[in-house]
N, C-alpha and C positions, 0 to 999 in steps of 0.2 A: 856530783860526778864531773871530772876532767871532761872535755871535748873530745879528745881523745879515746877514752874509755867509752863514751858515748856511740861514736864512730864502730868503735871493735864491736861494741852489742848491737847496733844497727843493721852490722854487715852480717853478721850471729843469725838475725833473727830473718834476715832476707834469705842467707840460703838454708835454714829451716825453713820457710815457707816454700820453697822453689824446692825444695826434695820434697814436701808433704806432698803441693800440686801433682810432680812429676809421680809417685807413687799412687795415686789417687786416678789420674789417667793409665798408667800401667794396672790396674788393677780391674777397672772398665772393661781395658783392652783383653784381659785376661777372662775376665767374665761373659765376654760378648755383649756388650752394653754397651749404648752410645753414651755420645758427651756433648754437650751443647757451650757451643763459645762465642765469644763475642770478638768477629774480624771485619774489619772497617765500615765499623757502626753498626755493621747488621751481626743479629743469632743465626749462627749457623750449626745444625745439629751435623753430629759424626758419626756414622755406625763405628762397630768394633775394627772391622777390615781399614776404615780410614783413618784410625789412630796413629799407625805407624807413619804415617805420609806426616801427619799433623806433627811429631812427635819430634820428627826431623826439620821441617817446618818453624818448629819453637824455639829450638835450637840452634837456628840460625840465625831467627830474627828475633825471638825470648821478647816480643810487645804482640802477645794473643792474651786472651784473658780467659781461663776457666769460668761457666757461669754455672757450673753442675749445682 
């Protein structure tokens, strides 16, 4: 495979995973279920209510990590 072509399925495959995450915490949130993540080295759990903070949060800065 070209470099190129490499590049275009890498980029593919990142925001499939970054829409899988993002539906997976929308779906928590929808449930009333926390979510437990990993922000500056320490596990921090979330209830449902504090998803939407987090969510806008990620969004900003998109370096949290899902540890569900």
């Amino acid at each position: 495979m070209a470099e190129q072509e490499l590049e275009l399925l890498s980029s593919k495959i990142d925001a499939g995973v970054k829409a899988a995450i993002a539906a997976a915490i929308e779906r928590h949130r929808q449930l009333g279920q926390s979510i437990s993540i990993m922000q500056n080295g320490k596990v921090v759990t979330l209830t449902a209510d504090e998803i939407s903070a987090f969510q806008n949060q990620q969004n900003s800065h998109n370096k949290i990590n899902l540890i569900d």
